[in-house]
C-alpha positions, -999 to +999 in steps of 0.1 A: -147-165+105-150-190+079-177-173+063-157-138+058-133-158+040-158-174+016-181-145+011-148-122+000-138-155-022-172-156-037-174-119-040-140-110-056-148-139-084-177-123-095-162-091-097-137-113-124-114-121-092-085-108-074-073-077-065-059-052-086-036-019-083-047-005-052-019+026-054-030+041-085-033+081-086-067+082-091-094+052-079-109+029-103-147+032-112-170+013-091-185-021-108-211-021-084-244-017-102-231-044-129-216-071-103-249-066-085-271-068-119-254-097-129-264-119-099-300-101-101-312-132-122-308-157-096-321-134-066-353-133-090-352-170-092-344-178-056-360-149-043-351-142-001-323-167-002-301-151-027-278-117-017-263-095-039-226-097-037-221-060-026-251-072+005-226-105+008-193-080+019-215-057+044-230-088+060-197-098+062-182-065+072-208-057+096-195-061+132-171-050+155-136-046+143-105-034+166-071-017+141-044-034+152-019-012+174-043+013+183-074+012+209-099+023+176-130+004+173-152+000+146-186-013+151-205-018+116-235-028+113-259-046+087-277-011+077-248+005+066-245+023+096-218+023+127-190+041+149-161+048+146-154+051+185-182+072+195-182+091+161-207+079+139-200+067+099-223+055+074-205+029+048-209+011+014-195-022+000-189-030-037-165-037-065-145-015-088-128-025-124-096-032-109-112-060-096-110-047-054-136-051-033-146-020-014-158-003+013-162+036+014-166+050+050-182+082+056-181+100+089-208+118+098-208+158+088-178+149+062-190+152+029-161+128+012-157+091+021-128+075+022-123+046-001-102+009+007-098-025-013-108-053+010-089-080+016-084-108+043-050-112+061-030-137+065-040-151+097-080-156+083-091-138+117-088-101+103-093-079+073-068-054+057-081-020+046-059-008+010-065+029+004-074+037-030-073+072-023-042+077-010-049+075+025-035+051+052-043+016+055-059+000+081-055-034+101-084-047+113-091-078+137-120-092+150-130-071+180-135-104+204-107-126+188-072-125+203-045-139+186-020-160+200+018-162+201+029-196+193+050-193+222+021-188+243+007-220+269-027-224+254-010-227+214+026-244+217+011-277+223+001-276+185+036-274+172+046-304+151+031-331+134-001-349+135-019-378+116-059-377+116-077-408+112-077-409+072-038-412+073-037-372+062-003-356+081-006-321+094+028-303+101+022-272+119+055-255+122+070-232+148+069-200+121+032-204+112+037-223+084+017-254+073+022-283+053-007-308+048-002-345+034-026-365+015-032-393-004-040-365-032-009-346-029+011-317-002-003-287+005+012-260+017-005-230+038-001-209+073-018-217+102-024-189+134-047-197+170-067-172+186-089-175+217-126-159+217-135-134+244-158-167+262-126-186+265-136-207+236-098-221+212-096-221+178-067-233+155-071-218+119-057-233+086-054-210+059-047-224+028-056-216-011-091-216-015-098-212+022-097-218+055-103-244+080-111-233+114-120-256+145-127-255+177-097-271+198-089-297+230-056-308+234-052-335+255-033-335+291-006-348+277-003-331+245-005-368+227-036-360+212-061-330+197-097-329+194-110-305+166-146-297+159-162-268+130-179-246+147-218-251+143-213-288+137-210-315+159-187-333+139-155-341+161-119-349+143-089-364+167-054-359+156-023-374+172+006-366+176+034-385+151 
């Protein structure tokens, strides 16, 4: 998940960052072709390893999303292709000069798409959908990622405060809300849990900039948690103050 974070970070800075009026009468004009030209330089110089920003947001975009509330599915995939349910939809990413990144959906034998700002919610897990053209908007969560009340067994244990091994303090409070301690200075962010459809935990730290997700074990007696990034074998222990 980290990765949709980044790639919409990356993205929405090189389309001069942020997200602009995403209510307006009428929508903006697409930036597209320009964002994409300007970043045409280094593909040429880097050749197969660089992607164009609007490539970036449908790589990042392309997989199964649920809307939140409903039983809907989307399943997008790299080509610009997907469903919508069964029904099928082609869709586009790119930027406009209001500074959104977006995606236009088109279902197949319509001849209008319908156009949304992109941006990631607060929880790091899911994407929200702005119409620009005064539709509805739409929820979207990561089709194999449930998220879990901090009420629930598997994510109260996290509640309250932990020290890591660098003397950083990690306050993970009872509303979602996060406050990091370092020797540099407080940060303050929102934090949320979800479990993968294998089973597998994950504790997710959303702050400016970012996120930082892990893979979790909390020990038997809730004294201490084991936190690894996913791909990596690196393994951080906090413990409980």
């Amino acid at each position: 998940m980290k990765r949709l974070v980044v790639a919409l970070l990356l993205a929405s800075t090189l389309c001069m960052t942020g997200c602009g009026d995403t209510k307006k009468t009428e929508p903006a004009a697409s930036t597209t072709e320009e964002v994409d030209k300007a970043s045409s330089t280094m593909k040429e110089q880097m050749g197969d390893n660089a992607v164009l920003p609007s490539d970036s947001v449908k790589r990042v975009m392309a997989k199964q999303w649920k809307v939140i509330g409903t039983d809907t599915v989307y399943d997008l995939k790299e080509d610009g292709t997907g469903t919508k349910d069964d029904a099928g939809l082609t869709f586009e990413c790119g930027f406009d000069e209001d500074n959104n990144i977006t995606i236009k959906i088109t279902m197949d034998g319509e001849e209008e798409g319908k156009l949304y700002a992109v941006t990631t919610d607060d929880t790091g897990y899911g994407v929200v959908l702005e119409s620009l053209d005064g539709g509805k908007d739409i929820k979207l969560l990561q089709a194999d990622t449930e998220l879990l009340d901090l009420t629930d067994d598997r994510a109260k244990g996290l509640i309250g405060k932990w020290t890591d091994n660098s003397g950083n303090e990690y306050k993970l409070k009872k509303d979602g809300k996060l406050v990091i301690k370092s020797s540099s200075g407080e940060t303050k962010g929102t934090y949320c849990v979800a479990e993968n459809a294998d089973g597998t935990l994950r504790l997710n730290l959303v702050i400016s900039g970012g996120t930082l997700e892990y893979v979790y074990t909390l020990s038997d007696d809730g004294s201490t948690v084991e936190l690894c990034s996913p791909g990596t074998d690196t393994v951080h222990k906090w413990t409980k103050a």
